[in-house]
C-alpha positions as CSV (number, residue, x, y, z in Angstrom):
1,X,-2.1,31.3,25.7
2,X,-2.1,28.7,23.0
3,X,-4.2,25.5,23.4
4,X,-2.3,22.2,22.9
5,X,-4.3,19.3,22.2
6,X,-3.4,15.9,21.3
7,X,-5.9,15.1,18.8
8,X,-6.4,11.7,16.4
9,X,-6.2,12.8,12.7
10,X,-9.8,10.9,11.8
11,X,-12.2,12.4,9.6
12,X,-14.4,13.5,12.7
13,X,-11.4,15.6,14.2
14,X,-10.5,17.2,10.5
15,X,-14.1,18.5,10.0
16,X,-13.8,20.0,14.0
17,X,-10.8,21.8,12.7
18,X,-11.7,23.0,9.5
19,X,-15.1,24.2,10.7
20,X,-13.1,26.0,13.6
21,X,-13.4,29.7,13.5
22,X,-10.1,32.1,12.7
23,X,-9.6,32.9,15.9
24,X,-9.9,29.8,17.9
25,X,-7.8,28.6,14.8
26,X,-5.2,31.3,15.8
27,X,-5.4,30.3,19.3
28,X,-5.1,26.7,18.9
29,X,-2.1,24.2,17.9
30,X,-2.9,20.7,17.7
31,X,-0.6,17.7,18.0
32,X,-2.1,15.6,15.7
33,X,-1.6,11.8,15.8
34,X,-0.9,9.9,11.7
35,X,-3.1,6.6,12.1
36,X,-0.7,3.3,11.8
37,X,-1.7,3.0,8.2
38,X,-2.1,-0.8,6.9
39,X,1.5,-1.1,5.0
40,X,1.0,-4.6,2.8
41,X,3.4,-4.4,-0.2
42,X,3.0,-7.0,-2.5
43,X,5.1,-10.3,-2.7
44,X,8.6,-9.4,-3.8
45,X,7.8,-5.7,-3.1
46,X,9.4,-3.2,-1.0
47,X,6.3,-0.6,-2.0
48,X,2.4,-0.4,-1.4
49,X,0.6,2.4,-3.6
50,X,-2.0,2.4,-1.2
51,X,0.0,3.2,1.9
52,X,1.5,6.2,-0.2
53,X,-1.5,7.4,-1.3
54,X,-3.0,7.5,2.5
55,X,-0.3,9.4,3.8
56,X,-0.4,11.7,0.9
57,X,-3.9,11.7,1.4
58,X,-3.6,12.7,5.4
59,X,-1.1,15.8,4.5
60,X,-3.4,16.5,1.6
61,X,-6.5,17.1,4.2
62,X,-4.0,19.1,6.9
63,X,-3.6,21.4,4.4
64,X,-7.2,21.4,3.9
65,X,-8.2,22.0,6.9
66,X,-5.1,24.3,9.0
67,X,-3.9,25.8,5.8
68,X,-2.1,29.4,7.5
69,X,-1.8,27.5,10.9
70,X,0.8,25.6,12.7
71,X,0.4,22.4,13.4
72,X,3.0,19.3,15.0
73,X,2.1,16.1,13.4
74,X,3.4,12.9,14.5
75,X,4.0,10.2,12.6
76,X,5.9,7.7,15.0
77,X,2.7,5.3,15.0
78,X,3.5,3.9,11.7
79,X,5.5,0.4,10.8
80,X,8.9,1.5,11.4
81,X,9.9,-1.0,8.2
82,X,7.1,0.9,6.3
83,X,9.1,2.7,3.4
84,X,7.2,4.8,0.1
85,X,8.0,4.6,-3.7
86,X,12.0,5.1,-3.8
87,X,12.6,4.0,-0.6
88,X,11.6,7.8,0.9
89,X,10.6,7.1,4.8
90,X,7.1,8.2,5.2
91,X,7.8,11.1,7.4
92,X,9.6,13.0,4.1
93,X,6.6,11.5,1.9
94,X,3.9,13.4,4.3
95,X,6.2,16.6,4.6
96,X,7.3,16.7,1.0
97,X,3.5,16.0,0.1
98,X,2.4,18.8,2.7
99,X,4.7,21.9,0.9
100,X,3.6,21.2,-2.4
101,X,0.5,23.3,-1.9
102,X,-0.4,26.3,-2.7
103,X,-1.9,27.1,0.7
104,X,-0.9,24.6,3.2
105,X,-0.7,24.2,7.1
106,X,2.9,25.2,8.5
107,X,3.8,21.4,10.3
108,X,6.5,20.4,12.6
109,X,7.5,16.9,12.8
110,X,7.0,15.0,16.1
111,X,10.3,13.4,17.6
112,X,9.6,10.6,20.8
113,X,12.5,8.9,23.0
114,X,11.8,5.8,21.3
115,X,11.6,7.2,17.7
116,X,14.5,5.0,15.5
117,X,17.7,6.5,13.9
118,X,15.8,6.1,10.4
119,X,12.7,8.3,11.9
120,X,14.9,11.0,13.4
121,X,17.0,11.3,10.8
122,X,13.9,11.5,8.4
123,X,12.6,14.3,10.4
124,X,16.2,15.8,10.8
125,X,15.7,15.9,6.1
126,X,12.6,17.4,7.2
127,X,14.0,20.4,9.3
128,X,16.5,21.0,6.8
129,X,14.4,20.6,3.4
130,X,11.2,22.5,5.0
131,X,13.0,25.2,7.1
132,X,10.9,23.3,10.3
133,X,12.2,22.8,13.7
134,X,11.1,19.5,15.4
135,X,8.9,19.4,18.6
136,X,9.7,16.8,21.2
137,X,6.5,14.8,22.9
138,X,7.5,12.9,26.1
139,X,6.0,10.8,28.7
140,X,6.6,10.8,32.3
141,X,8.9,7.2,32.0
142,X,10.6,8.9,29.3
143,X,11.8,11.9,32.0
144,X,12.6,9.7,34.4
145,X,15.2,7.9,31.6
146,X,18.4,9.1,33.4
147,X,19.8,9.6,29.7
148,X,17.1,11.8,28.7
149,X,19.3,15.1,28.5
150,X,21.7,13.3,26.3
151,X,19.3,11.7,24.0
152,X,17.2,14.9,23.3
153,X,20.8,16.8,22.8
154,X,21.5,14.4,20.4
155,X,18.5,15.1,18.7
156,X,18.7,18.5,18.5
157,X,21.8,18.2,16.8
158,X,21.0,15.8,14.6
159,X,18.0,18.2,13.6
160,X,20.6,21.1,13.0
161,X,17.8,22.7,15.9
162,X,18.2,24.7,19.1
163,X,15.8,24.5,22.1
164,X,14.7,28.3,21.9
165,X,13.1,27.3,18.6
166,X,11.4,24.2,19.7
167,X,8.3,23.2,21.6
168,X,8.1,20.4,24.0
169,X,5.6,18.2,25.2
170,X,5.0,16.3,28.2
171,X,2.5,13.8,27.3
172,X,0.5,12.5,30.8
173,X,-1.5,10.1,28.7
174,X,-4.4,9.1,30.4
175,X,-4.9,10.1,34.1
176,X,-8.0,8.4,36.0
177,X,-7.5,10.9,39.4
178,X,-6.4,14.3,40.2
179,X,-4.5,14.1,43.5
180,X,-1.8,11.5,41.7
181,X,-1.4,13.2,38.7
182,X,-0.4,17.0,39.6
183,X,2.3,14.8,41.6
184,X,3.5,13.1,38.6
185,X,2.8,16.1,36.5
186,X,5.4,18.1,38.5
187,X,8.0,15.3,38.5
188,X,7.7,15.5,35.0
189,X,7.8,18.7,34.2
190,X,10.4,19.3,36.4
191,X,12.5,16.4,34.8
192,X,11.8,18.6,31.5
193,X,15.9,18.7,29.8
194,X,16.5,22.8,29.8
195,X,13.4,23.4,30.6
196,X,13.9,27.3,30.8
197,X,15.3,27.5,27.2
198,X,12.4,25.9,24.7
199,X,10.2,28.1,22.6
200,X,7.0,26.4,24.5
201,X,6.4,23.9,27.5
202,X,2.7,21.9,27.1
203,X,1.6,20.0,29.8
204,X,-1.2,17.3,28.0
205,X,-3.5,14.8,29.4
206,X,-6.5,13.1,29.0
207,X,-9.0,11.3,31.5
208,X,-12.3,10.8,29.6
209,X,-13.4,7.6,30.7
210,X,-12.3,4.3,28.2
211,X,-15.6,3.2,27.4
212,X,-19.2,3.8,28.9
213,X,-19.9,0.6,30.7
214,X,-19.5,2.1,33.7
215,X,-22.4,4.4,32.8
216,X,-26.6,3.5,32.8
217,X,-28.3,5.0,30.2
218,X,-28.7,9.3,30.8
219,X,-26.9,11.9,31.5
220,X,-23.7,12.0,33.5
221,X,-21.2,14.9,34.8
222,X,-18.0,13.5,33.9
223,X,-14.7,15.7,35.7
224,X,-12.4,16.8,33.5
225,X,-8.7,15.8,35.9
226,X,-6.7,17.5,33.5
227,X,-7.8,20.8,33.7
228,X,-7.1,20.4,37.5
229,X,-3.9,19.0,36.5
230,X,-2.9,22.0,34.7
231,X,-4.0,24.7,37.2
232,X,-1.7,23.4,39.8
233,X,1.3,22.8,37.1
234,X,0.9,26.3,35.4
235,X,4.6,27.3,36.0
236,X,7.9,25.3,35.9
237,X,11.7,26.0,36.0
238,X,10.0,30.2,36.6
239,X,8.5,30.1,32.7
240,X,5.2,29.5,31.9
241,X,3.5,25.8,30.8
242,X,0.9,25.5,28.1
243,X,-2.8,23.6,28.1
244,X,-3.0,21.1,26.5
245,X,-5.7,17.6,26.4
246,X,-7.5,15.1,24.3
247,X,-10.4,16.5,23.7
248,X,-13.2,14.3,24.3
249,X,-11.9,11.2,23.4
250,X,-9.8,8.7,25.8
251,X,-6.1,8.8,24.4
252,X,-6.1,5.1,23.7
253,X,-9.9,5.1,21.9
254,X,-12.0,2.0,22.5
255,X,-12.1,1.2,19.2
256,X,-8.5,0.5,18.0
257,X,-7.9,-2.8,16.7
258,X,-11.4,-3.9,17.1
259,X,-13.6,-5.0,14.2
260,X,-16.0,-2.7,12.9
261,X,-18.4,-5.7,12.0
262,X,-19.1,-6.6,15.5
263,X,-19.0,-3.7,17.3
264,X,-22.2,-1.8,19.1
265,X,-21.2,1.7,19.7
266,X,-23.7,3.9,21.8
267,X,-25.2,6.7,20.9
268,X,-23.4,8.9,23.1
269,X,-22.5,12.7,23.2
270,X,-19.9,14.3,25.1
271,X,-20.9,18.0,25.6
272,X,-17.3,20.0,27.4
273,X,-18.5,23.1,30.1
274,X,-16.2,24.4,32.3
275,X,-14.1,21.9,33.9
276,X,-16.8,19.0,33.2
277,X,-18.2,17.1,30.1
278,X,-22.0,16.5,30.3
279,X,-22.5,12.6,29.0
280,X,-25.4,11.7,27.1
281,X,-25.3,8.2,27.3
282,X,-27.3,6.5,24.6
283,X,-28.2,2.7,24.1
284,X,-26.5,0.7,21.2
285,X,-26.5,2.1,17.6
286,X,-27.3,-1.9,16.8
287,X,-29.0,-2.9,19.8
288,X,-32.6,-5.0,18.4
289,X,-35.5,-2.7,18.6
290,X,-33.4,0.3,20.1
291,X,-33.1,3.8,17.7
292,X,-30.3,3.9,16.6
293,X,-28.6,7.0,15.1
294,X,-32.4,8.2,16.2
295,X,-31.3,8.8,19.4
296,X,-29.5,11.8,18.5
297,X,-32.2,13.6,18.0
298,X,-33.2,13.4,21.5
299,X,-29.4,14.2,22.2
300,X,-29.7,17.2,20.8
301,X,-33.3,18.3,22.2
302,X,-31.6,17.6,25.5
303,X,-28.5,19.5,24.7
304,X,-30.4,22.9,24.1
305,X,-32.7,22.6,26.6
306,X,-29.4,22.6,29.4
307,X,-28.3,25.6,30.8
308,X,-25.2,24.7,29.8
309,X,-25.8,24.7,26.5
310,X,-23.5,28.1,25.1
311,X,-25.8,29.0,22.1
312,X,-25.7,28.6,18.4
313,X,-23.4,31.1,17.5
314,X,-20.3,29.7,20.4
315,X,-19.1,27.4,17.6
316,X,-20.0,25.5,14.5
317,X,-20.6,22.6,16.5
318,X,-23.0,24.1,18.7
319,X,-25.4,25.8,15.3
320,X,-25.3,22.1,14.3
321,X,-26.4,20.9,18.0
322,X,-29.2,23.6,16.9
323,X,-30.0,22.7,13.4
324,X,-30.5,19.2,14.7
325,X,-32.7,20.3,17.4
326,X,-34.7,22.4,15.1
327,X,-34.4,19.4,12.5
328,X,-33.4,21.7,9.5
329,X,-30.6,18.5,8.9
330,X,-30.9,15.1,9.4
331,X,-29.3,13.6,13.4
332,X,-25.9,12.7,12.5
333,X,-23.6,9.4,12.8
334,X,-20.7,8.6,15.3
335,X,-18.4,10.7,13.0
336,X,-20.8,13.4,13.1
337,X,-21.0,13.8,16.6
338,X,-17.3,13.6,17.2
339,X,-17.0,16.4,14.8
340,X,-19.5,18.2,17.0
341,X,-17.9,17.4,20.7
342,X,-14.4,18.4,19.7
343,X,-14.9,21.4,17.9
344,X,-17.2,22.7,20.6
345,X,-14.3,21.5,22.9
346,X,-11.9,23.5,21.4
347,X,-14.0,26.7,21.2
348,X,-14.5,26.0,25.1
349,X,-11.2,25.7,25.7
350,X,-10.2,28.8,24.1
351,X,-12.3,30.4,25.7
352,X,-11.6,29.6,29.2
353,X,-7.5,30.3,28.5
354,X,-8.1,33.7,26.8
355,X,-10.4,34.7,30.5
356,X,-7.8,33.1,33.3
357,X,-6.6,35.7,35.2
């Protein structure tokens, strides 16, 4: 079975993905979510060189990093008035950007409910240009849009695309509970238009906490809901319904829209086993007279002293959990340890798909 996550396209997340071995590489297609790039053109403008060059920039490192794999990228976070040089819609800048490579990643572009007649027909260029078929990401409120049915047809058909050869996504979003959510899940899934007929059904969901001050400093066992989620929605409309999550970050992180300059973020690690993530709750990387980035270190000692801890060879991100340990390399930043957390994630999650019964 092929794991589904939704996963931001930040530096942290690309280094979890291009360190990723071939095989959980194979196993794995990510939904990966285009930051809302800054788009400023100048006075009397219509361009901004800069917001080109960052989406150029974001298919550049896809390639980089899932050249030979498939991918669905979604780029409806972005100003819907944000157009690049000749008036080309950012959707056809990042796929026209993405094919020029050599070796490069093989991307689908992301349609929502809510995505505007320029962005679907961008992505319908897309399909045709690029010989790609769209994949459809929807929430539970967009299922329970009585139109629904209609608007996806329309879509479709816009996209010169037929169901069998698209994937679709039901998007929980963020679920604080178990119980509620299989209830919704099913609604939704059930709600899913032709539900028997597309090439893949992912079921994806997140519930790691929105920030940590809920949490004293130590170590926590944090439940993983969606993986509980997912057991009891395995199967809809007789077919089978793929894992998907967000890894081990909240879907809405902490950290959008807040300023860099005044923030305090902990050093914390979130370590994924089983159907748990193991929270190493750290003090302020600013706090007077705390460590800092230090506290890593101790992260790390922690980490391989747990009987949870799967070894240095599981996954890149577990030899580096080591090499700090052993201090051959220096204890990392926030980036770092994102890095670390999802691409362990990912090799865990791989793992327990490829031994369900």
């Amino acid at each position: 079975m092929t794991y589904r996550p939704i996963l931001r396209f930040k530096r942290g997340e690309q280094t979890a993905l291009t360190n990723l071995s071939a095989a959980h590489k194979a196993a794995t297609k990510p939904l990966l979510n285009i930051a809302s790039h800054a788009f400023n053109p100048p006075p009397g403008g219509d361009t901004d060189g800069a917001f080109d060059q960052r989406i150029a920039q974001d298919a550049d490192r896809l390639n980089s990093a899932w050249a030979g794999h498939a991918a669905a990228v979604d780029l409806g976070d972005i100003d819907p008035d944000a157009r690049c040089a000749g008036g080309v819609h950012p959707v056809r800048h990042f796929f026209d950007r993405l094919a020029t490579a050599e070796e490069r990643a093989t991307a689908s572009p992301v349609l929502r409910l809510g995505s505007d007649d320029d962005y679907v027909a961008a992505v319908a260029a897309v399909c045709a240009e690029h010989g790609v078929s769209p994949v459809f990401r929807m929430t539970p409120d967009d299922l329970a849009e009585p139109d629904v049915a209609d608007a996806v047809s329309d879509m479709l058909d816009e996209c010169g695309a037929e169901a069998p050869a698209c994937d679709f996504v039901v998007d929980l979003g963020y679920i604080a509970t178990t119980g509620r959510s299989v209830i919704t899940a099913r609604g939704a899934l059930a709600a899913v238009p032709f539900a028997a007929d597309w090439a893949a059904v992912a079921l994806v969901a997140g519930s790691f906490p929105e920030n940590l001050s809920g949490f004293a400093v130590g170590t926590h066992i944090v439940e993983r809901h969606e993986w509980a989620v997912w057991l009891a929605n395995r199967a809809v409309a007789g077919r089978e319904v793929s894992y998907g999550d967000y890894a081990t970050i909240h879907p809405i992180p902490v950290e959008e829209g807040l300023d860099p300059r005044t923030m305090n973020p902990t050093a914390s690690v979130r370590y994924t086993f089983e159907d748990t993530w193991i929270l190493l709750r750290g003090q302020g990387t600013r706090t007077r007279g705390g460590q800092g980035f230090a506290q890593f270190l101790g992260h790390a000692d922690t980490i391989v002293a747990m009987p949870q801890y799967r070894g240095e060879p599981f996954s890149f991100g577990d030899g580096r959990i080591m090499r700090i340990h052993r201090r051959q390399e220096g204890q990392g930043n926030l980036e770092t340890w994102i890095t670390i957390g999802v691409n362990h994630h990912i090799a865990e999650i791989v793992g327990q798909l490829a031994t369900l019964p």
